[in-house]
MDAnalysis code that builds the backbone (N, CA, C; Angstrom):
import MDAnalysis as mda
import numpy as np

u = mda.Universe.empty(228, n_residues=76, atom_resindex=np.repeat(np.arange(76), 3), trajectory=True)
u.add_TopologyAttr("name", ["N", "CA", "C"] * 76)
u.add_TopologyAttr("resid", np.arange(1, 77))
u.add_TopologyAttr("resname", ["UNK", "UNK", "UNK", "UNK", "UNK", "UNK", "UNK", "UNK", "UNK", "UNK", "UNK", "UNK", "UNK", "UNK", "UNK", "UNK", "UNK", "UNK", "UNK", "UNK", "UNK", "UNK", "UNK", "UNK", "UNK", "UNK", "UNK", "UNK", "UNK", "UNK", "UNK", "UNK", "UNK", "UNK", "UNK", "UNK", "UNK", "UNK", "UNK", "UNK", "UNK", "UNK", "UNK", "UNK", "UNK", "UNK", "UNK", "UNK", "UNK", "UNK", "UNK", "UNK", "UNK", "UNK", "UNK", "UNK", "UNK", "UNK", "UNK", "UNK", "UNK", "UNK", "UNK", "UNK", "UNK", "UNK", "UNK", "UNK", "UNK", "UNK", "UNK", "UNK", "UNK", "UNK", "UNK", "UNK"])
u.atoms.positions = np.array([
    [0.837, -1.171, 0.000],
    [0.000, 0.000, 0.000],
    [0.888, 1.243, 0.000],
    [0.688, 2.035, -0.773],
    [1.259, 3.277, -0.986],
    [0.858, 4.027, 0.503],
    [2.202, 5.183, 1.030],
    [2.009, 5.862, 1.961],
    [0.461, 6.720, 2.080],
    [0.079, 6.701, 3.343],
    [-0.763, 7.584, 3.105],
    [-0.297, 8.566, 4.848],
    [0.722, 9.225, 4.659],
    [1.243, 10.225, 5.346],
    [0.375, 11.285, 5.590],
    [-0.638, 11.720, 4.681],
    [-0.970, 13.235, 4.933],
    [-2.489, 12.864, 5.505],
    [-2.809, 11.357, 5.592],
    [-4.455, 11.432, 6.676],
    [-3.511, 11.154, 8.369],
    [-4.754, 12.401, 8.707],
    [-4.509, 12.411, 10.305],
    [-5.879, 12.401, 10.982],
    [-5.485, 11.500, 12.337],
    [-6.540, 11.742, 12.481],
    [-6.186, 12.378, 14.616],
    [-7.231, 13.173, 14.602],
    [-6.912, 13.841, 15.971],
    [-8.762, 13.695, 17.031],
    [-8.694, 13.979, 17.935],
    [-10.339, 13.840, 18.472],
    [-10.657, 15.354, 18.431],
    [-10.085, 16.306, 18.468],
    [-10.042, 17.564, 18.562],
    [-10.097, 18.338, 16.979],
    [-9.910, 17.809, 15.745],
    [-10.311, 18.162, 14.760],
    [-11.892, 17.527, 14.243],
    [-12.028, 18.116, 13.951],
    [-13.586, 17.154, 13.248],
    [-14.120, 15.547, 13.627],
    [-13.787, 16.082, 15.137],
    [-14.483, 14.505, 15.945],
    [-13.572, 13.532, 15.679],
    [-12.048, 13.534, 15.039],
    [-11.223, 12.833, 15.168],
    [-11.195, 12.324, 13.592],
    [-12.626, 12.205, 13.142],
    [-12.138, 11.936, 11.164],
    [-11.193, 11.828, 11.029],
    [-11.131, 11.383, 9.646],
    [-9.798, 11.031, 9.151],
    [-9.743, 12.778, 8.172],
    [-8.348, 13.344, 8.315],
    [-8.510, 14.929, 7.555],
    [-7.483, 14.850, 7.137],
    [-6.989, 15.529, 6.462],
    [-6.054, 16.081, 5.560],
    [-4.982, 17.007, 6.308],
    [-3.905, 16.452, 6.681],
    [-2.730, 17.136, 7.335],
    [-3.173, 17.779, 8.790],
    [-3.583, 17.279, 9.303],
    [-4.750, 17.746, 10.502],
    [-5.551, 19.106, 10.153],
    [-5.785, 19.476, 9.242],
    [-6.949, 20.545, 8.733],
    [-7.790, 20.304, 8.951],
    [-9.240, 21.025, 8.938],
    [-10.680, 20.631, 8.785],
    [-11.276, 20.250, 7.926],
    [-10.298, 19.867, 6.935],
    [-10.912, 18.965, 5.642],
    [-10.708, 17.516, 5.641],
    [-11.811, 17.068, 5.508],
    [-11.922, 15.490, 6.010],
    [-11.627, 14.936, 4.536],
    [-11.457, 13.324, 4.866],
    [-11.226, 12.559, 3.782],
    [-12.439, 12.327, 2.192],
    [-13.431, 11.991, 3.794],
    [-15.063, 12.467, 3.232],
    [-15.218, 13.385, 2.286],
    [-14.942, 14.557, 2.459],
    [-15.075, 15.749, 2.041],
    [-14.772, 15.681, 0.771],
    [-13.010, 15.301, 0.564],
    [-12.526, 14.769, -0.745],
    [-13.059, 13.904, -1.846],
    [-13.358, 13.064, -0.869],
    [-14.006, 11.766, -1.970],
    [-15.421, 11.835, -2.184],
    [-16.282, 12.693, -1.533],
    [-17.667, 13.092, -1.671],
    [-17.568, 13.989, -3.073],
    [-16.768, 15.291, -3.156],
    [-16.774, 15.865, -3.896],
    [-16.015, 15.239, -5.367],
    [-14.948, 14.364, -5.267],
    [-15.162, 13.588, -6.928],
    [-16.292, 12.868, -7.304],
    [-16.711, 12.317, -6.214],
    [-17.876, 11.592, -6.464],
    [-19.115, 12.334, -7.143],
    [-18.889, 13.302, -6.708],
    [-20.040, 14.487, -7.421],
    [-19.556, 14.968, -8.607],
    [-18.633, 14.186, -9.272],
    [-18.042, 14.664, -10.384],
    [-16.638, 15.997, -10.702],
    [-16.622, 16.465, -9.473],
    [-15.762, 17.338, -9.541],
    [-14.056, 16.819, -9.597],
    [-13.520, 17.644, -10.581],
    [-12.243, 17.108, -10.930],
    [-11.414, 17.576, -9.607],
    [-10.150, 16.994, -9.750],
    [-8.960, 17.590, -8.703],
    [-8.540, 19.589, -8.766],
    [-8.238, 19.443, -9.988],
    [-8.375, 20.755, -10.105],
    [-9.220, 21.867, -9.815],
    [-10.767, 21.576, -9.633],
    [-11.540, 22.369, -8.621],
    [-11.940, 21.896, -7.439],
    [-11.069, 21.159, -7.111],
    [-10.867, 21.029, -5.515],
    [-9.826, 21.700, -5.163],
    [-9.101, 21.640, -5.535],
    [-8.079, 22.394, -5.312],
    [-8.124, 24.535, -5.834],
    [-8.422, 24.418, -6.694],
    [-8.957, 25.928, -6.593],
    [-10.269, 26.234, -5.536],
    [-11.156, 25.440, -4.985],
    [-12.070, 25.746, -3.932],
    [-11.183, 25.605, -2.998],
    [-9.851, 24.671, -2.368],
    [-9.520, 24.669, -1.145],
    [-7.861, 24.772, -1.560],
    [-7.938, 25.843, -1.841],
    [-6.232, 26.653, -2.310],
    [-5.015, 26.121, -1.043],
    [-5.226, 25.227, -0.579],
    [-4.586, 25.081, 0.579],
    [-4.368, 23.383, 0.996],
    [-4.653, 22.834, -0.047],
    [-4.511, 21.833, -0.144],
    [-3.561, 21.190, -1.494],
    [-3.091, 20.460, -1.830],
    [-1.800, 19.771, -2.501],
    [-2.787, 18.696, -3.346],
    [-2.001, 18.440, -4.736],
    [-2.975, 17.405, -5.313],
    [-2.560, 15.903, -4.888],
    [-1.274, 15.645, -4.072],
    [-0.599, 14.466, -3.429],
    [-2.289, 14.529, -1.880],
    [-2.831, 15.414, -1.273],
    [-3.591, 15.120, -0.616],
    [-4.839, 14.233, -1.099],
    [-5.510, 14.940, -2.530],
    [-6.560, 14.331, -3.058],
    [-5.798, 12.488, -3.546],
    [-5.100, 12.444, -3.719],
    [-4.480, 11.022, -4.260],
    [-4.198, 10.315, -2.955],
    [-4.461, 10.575, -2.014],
    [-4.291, 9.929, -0.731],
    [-5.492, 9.797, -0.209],
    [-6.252, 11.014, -0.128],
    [-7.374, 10.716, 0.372],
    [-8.269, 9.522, -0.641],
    [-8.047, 9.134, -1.433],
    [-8.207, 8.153, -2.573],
    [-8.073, 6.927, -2.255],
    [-6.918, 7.075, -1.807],
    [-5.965, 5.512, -1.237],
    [-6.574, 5.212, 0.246],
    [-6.780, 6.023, 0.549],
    [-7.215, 5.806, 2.232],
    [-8.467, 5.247, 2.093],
    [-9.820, 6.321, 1.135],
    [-10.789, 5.506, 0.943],
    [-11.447, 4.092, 0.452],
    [-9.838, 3.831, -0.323],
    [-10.020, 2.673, -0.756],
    [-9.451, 1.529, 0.054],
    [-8.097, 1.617, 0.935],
    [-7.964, 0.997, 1.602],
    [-8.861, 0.732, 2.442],
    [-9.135, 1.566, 3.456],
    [-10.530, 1.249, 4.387],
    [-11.847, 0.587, 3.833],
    [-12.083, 0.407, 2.213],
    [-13.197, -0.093, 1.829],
    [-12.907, -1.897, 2.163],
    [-11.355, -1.805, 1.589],
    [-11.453, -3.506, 1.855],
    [-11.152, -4.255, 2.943],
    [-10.885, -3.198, 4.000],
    [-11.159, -3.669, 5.430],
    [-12.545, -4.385, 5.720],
    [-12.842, -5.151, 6.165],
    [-14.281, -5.561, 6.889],
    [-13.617, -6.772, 7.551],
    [-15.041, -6.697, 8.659],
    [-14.683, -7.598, 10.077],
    [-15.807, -8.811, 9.706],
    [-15.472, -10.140, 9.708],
    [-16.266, -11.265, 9.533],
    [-16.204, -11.792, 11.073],
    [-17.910, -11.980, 11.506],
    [-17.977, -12.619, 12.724],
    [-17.701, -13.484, 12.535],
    [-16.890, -13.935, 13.985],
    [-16.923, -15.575, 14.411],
    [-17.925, -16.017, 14.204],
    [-18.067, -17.335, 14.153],
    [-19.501, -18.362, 14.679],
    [-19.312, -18.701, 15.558],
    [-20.261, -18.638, 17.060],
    [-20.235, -18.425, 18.339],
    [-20.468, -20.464, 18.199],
    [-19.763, -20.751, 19.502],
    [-19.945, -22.536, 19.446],
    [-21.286, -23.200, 20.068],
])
């Protein structure tokens, strides 16, 4: 898995989310808004303060965490 250095997560930023260099921009935030079709490039002109290595992480993070899941035991 490629680094994903720039998600942080704190309890004191946005309830601890996963954000972007400890900013108030969540991972969510990122991947909500491609999802809505918006390219990197107007994410980045809406949040001038962010790096396009953030949106490519917040990417990786969402996808890593997708193929996480917990399979119950079968109780005996």
């Amino acid at each position: 898995m490629q680094s994903i250095d720039r998600i942080t997560f704190d309890p004191a930023v946005m309830g601890g989310k996963a954000c972007i260099r400890g900013m108030r921009v969540t991972v969510g935030t990122v991947v909500g808004l491609l999802a809505a079709g918006h390219s990197p490039e107007e994410i980045l002109r809406a949040y001038p303060y962010l790096e396009a290595e953030d949106i490519t992480q917040s990417l990786a993070y969402a996808a890593w965490r997708l193929e996480e899941h917990e399979v119950p035991l079968p109780t005996p």
